[in-house]
C-alpha positions as CSV (number, residue, x, y, z in Angstrom):
1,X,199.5,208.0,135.9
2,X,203.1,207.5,134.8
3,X,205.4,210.1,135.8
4,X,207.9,211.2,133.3
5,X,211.2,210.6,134.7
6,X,212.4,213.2,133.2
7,X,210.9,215.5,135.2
8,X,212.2,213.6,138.0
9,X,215.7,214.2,137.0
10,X,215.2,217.8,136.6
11,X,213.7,218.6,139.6
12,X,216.2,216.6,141.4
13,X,219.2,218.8,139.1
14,X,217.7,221.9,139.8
15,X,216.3,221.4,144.1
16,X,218.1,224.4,145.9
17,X,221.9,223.3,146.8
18,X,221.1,223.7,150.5
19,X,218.1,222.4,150.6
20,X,219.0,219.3,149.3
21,X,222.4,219.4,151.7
22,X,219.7,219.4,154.6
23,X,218.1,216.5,153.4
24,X,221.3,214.7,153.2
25,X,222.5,215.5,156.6
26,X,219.6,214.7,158.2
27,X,218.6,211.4,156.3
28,X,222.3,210.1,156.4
29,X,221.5,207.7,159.5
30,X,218.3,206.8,158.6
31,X,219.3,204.9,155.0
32,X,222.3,204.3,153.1
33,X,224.2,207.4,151.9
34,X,225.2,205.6,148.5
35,X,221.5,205.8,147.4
36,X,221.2,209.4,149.2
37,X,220.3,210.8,145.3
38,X,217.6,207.8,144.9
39,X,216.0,208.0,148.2
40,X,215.7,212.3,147.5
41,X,214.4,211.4,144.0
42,X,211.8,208.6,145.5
43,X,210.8,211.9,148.0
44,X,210.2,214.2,145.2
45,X,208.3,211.4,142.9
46,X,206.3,210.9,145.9
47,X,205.4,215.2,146.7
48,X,204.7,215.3,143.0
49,X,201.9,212.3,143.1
50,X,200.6,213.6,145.9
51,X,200.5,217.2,145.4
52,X,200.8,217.6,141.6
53,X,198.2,214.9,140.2
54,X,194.8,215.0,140.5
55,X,192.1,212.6,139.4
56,X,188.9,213.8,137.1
57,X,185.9,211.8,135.8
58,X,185.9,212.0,132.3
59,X,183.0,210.3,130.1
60,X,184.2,207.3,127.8
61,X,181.3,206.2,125.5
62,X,177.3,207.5,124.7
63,X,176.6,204.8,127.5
64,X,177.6,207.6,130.1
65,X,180.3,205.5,132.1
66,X,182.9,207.4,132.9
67,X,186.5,206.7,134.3
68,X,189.4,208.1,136.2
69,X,191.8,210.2,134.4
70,X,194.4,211.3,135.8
71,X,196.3,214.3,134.9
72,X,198.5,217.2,136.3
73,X,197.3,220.6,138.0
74,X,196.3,223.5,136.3
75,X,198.9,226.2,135.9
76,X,196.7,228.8,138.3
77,X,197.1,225.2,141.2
78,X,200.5,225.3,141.0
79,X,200.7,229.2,141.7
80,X,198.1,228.4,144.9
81,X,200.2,225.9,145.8
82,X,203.1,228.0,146.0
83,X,201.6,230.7,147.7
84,X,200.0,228.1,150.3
85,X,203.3,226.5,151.2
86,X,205.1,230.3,151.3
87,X,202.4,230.9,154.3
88,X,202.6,227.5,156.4
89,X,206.5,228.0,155.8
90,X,206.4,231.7,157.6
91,X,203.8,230.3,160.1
92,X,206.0,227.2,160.8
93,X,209.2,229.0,161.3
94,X,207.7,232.0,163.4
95,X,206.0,229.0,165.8
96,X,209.7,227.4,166.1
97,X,211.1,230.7,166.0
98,X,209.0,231.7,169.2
99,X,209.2,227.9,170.8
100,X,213.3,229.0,171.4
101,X,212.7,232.0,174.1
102,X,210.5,230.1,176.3
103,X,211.6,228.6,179.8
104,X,212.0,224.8,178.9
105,X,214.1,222.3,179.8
106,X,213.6,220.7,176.4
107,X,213.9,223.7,174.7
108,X,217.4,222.7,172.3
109,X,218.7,226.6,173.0
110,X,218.9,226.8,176.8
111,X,220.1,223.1,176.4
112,X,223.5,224.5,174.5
113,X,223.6,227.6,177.0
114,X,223.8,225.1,179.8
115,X,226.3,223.1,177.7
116,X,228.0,225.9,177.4
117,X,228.2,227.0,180.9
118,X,229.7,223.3,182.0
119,X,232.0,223.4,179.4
120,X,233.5,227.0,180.6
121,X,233.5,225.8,184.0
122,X,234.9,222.5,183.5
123,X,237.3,223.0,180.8
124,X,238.3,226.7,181.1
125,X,237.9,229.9,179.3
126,X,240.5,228.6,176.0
127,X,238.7,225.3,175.4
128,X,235.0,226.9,175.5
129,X,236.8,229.8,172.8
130,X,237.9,226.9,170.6
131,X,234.0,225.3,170.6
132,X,232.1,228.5,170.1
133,X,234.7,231.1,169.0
134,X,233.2,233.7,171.7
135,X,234.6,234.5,175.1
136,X,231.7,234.7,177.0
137,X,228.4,233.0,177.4
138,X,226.2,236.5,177.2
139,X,228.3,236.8,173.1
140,X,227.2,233.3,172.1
141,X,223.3,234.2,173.2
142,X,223.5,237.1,171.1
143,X,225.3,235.6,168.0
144,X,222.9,232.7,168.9
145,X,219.6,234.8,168.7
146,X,220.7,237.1,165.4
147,X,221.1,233.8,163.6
148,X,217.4,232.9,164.5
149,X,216.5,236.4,163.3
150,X,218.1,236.1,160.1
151,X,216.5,232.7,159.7
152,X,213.5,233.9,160.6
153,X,213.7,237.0,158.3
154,X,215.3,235.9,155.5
155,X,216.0,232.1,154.9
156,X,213.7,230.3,152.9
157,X,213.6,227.0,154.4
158,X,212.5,226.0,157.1
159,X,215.2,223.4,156.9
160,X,217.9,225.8,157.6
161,X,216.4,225.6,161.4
162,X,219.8,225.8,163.6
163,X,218.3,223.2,165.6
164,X,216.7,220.9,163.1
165,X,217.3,217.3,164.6
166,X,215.8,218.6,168.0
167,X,212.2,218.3,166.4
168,X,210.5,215.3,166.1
169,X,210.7,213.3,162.8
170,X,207.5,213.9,162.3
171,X,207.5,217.8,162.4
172,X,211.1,217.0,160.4
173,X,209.7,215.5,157.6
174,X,206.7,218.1,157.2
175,X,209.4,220.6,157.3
176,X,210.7,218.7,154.5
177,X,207.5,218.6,152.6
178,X,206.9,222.3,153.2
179,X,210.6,223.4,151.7
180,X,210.9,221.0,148.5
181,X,206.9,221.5,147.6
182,X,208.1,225.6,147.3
183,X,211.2,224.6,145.7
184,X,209.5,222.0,142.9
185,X,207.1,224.7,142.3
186,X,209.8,227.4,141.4
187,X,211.4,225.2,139.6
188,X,207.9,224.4,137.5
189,X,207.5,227.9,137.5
190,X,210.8,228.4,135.8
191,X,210.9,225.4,133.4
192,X,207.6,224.8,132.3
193,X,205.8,227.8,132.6
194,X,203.7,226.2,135.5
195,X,202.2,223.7,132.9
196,X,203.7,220.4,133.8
197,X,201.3,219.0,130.9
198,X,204.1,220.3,128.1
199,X,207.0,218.4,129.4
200,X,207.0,216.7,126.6
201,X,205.4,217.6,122.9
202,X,204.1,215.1,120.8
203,X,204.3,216.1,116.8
204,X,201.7,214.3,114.3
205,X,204.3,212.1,111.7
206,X,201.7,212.5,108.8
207,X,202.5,216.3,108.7
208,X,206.7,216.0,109.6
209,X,207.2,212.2,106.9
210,X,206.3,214.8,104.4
211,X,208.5,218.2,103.6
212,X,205.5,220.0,104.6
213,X,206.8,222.1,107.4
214,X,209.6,225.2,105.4
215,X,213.4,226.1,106.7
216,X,211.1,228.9,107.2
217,X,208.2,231.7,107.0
218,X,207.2,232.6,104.0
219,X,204.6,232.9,100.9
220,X,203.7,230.0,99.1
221,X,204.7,230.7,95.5
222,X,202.6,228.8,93.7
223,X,202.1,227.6,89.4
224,X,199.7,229.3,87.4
225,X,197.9,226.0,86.6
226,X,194.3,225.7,88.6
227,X,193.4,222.6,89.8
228,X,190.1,221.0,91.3
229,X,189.6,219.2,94.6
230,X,186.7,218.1,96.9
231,X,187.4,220.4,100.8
232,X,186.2,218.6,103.8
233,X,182.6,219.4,102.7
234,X,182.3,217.3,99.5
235,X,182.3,220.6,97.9
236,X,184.8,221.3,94.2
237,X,186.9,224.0,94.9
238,X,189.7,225.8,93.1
239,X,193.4,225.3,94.0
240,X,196.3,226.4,93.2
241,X,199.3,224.6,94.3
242,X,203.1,223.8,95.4
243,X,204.8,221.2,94.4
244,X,208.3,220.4,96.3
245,X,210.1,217.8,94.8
246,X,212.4,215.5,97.4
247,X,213.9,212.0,96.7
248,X,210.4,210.3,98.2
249,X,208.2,211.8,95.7
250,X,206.3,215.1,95.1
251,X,204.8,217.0,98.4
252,X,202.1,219.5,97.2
253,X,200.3,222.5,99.0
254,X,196.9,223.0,97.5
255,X,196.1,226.8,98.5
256,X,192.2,227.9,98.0
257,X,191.8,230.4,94.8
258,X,189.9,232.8,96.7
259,X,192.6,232.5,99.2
260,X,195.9,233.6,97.4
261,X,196.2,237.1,98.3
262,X,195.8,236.9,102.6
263,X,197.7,235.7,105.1
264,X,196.7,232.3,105.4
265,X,198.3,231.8,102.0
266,X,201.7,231.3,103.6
267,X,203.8,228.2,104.5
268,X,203.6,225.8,107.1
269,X,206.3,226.7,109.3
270,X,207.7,225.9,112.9
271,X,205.3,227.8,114.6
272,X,202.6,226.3,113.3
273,X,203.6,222.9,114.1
274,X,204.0,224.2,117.7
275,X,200.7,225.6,118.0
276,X,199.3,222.4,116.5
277,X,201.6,220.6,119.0
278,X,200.1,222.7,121.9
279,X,196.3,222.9,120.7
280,X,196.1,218.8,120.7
281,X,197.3,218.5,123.9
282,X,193.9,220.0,125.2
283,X,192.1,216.5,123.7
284,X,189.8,215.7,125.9
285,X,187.2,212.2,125.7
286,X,184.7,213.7,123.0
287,X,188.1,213.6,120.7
288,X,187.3,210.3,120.6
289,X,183.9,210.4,119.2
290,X,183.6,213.9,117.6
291,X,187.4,214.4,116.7
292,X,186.7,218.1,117.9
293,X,189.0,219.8,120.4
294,X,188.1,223.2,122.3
295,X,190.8,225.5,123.5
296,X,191.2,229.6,124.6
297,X,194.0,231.3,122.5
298,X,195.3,232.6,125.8
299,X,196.2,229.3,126.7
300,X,198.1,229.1,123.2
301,X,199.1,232.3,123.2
302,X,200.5,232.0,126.8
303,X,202.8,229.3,126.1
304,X,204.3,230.2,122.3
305,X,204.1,233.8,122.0
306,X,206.2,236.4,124.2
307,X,203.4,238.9,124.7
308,X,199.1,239.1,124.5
309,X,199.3,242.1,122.6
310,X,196.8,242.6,119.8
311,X,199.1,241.2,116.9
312,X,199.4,238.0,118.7
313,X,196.1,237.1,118.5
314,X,195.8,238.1,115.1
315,X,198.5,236.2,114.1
316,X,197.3,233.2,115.7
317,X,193.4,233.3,114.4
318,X,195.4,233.8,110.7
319,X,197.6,230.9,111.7
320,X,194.6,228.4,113.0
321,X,192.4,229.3,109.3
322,X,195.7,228.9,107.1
323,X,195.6,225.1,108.7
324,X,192.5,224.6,107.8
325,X,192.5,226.1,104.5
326,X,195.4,224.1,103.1
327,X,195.3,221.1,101.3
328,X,198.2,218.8,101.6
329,X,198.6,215.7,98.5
330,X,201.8,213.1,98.4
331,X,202.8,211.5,95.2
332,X,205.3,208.5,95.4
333,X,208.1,208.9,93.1
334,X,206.7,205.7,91.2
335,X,203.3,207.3,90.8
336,X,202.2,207.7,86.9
337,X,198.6,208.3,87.5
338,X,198.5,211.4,88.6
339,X,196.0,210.6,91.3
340,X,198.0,211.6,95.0
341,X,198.4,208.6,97.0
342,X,197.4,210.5,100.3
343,X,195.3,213.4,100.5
344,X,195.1,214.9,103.9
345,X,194.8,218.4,105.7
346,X,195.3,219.6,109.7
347,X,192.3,220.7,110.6
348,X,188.5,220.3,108.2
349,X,186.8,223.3,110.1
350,X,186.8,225.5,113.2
351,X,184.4,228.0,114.6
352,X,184.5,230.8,117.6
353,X,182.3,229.9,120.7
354,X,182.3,233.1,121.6
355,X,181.3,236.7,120.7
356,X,185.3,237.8,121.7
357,X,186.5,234.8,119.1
358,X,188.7,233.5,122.3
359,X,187.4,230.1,122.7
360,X,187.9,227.8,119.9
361,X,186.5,224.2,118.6
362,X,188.7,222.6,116.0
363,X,187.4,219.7,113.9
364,X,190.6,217.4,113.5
365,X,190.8,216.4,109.3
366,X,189.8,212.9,109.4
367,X,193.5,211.1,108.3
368,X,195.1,213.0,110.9
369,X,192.7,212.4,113.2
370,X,193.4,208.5,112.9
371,X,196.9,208.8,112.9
372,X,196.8,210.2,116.2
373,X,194.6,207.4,117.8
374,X,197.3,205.2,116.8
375,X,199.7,207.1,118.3
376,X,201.7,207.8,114.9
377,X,204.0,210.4,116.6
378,X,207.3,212.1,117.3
379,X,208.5,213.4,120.9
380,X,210.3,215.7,122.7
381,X,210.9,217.5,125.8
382,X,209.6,221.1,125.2
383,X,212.3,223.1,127.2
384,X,214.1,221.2,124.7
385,X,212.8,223.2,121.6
386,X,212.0,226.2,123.7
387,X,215.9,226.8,124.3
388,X,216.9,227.0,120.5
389,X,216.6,230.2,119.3
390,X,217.0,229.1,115.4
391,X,213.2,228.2,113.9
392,X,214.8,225.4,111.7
393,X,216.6,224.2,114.3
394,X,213.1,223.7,116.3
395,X,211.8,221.3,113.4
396,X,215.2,219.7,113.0
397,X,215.7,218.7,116.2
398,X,212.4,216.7,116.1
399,X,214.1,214.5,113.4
400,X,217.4,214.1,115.0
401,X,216.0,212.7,118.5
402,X,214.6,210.0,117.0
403,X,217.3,209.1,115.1
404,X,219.4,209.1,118.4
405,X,216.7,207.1,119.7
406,X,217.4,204.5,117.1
407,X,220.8,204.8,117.2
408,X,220.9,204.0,121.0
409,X,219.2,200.7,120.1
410,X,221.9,199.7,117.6
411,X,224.6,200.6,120.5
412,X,225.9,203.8,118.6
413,X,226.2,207.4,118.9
414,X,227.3,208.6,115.2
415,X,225.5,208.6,112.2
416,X,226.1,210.1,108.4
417,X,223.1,212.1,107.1
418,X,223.0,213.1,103.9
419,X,221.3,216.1,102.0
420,X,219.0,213.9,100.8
421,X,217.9,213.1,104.4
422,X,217.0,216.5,105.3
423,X,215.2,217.7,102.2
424,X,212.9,214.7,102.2
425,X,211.6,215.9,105.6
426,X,211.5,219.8,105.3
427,X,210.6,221.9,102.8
428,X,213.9,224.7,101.7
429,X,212.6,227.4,100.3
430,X,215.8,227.9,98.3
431,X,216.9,225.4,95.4
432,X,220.9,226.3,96.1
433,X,221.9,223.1,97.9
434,X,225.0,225.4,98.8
435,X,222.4,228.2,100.7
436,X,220.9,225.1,102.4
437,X,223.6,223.3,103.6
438,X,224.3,226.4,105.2
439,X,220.7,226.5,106.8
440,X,221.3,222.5,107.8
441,X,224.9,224.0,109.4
442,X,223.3,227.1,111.4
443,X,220.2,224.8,113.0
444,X,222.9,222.0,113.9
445,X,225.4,224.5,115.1
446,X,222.8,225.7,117.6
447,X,221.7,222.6,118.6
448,X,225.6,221.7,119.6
449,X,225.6,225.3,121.2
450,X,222.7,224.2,123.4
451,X,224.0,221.0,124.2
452,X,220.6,219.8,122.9
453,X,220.8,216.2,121.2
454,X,224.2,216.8,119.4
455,X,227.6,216.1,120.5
456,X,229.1,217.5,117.5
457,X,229.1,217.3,113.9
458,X,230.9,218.0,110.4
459,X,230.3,218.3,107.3
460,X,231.2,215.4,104.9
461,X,230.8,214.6,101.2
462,X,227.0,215.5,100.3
463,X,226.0,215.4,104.1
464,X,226.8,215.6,107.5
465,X,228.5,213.1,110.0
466,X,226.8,214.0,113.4
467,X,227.5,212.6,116.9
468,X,224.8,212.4,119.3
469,X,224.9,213.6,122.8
470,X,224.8,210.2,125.8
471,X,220.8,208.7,125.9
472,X,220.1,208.6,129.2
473,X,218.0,205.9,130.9
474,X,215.0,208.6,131.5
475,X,214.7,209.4,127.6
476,X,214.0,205.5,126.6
477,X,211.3,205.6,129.5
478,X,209.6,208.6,128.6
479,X,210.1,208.9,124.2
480,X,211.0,205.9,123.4
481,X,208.2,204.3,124.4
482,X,206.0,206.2,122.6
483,X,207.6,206.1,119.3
484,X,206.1,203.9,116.7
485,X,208.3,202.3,113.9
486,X,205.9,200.3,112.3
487,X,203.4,201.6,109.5
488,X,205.4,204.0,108.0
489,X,203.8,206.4,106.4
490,X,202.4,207.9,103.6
491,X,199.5,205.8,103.6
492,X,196.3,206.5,101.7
């Protein structure tokens, strides 16, 4: 399994400042100090494929063979693992802690005592003050033994040991282990929720090449006109519809009649696309043959919403049937027929497993579901999105890393977008271009605040020059790779 370097990088930006000074002083003579950041990162990549990735048997055919797959730790293994290295870090330092007060030659405190004694006796009572800064040898045992109280009590690390390099390498580099495996898993903890399988979120292009997802929440207003479509079940139902004009051609939303007046009869918005986002990373190997995936909302609920209450279920049961009731139909702008040259929806179907309506099996609509298998999507780094606090800017931002993506290619940072650019991929819900350049301002404003893909930008002619934040190495390894420029959609 490839680990994303970018959760190298921020594991290595975020290990505890002392912790990682420890490392540094102690590996210093053992390999060059020029690579000292390399050879820490090597050290964590290693901890996290030995401690973080686990290997499962998943099926691959009707044949019954099966394969490795290898994939991160659950969220509840991370906490364990936490807990587990807390308690062989207390045992550890309360062994070395006792291993100081017993009658041994070796033992690295009565070695500095005697030190201490020769140096009084040899040197004098002035030079002994200038190498301990006490004036007697009874005040350096006791400053001595309340540091190895308060590192017993309340350091962290059993790195911070005053007598580190007096242990074997061996017990060293467990000591090691011990600290950084705590460490990465507060840091985890702290970035990703304790779900390392969201670093990064992978967005289906059929539903983002198409103004389908709104600047926002809100009803879909619809014409009076019915019109009649096959659903997923070869059955002729009644629509009414959207239809949102852009430069490409005409995006529609076909809403069910019998539908109009509840809540799934709202927009596709941001959230949505998250929840999506989130619900197909639980794919497992019968995605493949059945496109079905099976979920618990808590899982969903646990890593979009801020609290379990009541509502949030609600909203997300109302949120999973909207995507499956809505019809979604492209026309080119050269299309005179009047027949859509893709019809697609998110999901065909869905049903409760349970008598609580907690666990869920989605069946994937099939257009979608192929798109996926050829991995027709966008990327990003979740803690990305999940530190913009402006909805549009969550969609937005989608968009704009892959066009720094490009850009890095072509050796450049800046790029002029124009209106045009943005309302062919999301859908305003106001027809003032002067209300939505506004809306385009605010989300790019808050990406710049963030210092989240933009550098900076301004507003020029009928669009917006923007300049890009640097592209670091990591970002081509993990997102760029994954991008797929060919095939561009909408194909029927």
């Amino acid at each position: 399994m490839d680990i994303p370097e970018y959760l190298i990088e921020t594991i290595f930006e975020n290990i505890d400042q002392r912790l990682k000074q420890n490392f540094y002083n102690f590996y210093e003579n053992l390999f060059n100090m020029n690579n000292k950041d390399e050879n820490l990162k090597l050290f964590i990549k290693d901890i996290i494929q030995r401690e973080f990735i686990i290997a499962e048997l998943t099926k691959t055919s009707d044949m019954d063979l099966h394969k490795k797959k290898h994939t991160f730790i659950a969220p509840d293994k991370i906490n364990k693992l936490k807990r587990y290295n807390l308690q062989q870090i207390k045992q550890t330092k309360k062994r070395w802690y006792n291993s100081l007060f017993k009658k041994k030659k070796t033992n690295p405190f009565n070695i500095e005592i005697e030190t201490a004694n020769n140096n009084i006796s040899l040197y004098g009572p002035e030079v002994f003050y200038n190498l301990y800064k006490v004036r007697s040898i009874e005040e350096l045992k006791d400053i001595r033994v309340a540091q190895f109280k308060d590192w017993l009590d309340n350091s962290i690390f059993v790195t911070d040991f005053f007598y580190l390099k007096s242990k074997t390498n061996k017990q060293i580099n467990t000591a090691f282990n011990l600290d950084l495996i705590y460490n990465i898993c507060t840091i985890i903890s702290d970035k990703w929720n304790n779900n390392l399988n969201f670093i990064y979120m992978e967005y289906p292009r059929l539903l983002l090449d198409h103004p389908l997802v709104a600047d926002g929440s809100g009803k879909i207003k619809v014409q009076k006109e019915t019109i009649i479509q096959q659903n997923n079940s070869n059955k002729d139902v009644k629509y009414k519809y959207n239809d949102y004009v852009s430069k490409d051609g005409i995006t529609r939303i076909l809403v069910p009649e019998s539908n109009l007046d509840t809540k799934q009869s709202r927009l596709i918005d941001n959230k949505d696309l998250n929840i999506l986002s989130n619900i197909l990373k639980y794919k497992k190997a019968d995605f493949l043959t059945n496109k079905t995936i099976v979920f618990n909302l808590i899982d969903i609920i646990n890593n979009i919403y801020c609290s379990k209450t009541v509502r949030s279920y609600e909203d997300l049961r109302n949120r999973i049937a909207k995507m499956t009731l809505l019809k979604f139909n492209f026309f080119r702008t050269d299309n005179t027929s009047g027949i859509p040259d893709a019809v697609y929806g998110i999901f065909s179907s869905y049903e409760y497993l349970d008598k609580s309506q907690n666990r869920v099996k989605v069946y994937v609509d099939s257009i979608l579901y192929d798109k996926i298998l050829k991995n027709q999507v966008y990327t990003i780094y979740n803690d990305k999105i999940n530190q913009l606090n402006d909805d549009f800017a969550k969609t937005l931002v989608i968009y704009l890393q892959q066009e720094k993506l490009v850009l890095y290619t072509q050796g450049k940072n800046t790029t002029f977008l124009s209106y045009d650019y943005f309302s062919n991929l999301v859908r305003f819900r106001y027809k003032k271009e002067e209300r939505n350049y506004k809306i385009i301002a605010q989300a790019l404003e808050n990406m710049k605040c963030n210092n989240i893909i933009i550098r900076d930008f301004k507003k020029h002619m009928n669009g917006f020059i923007i300049t890009f934040l640097d592209t670091n190495q990591f970002e081509i390894s993990d997102l760029f790779s994954n991008k797929n420029t060919s095939d561009i959609l909408p194909m029927i």
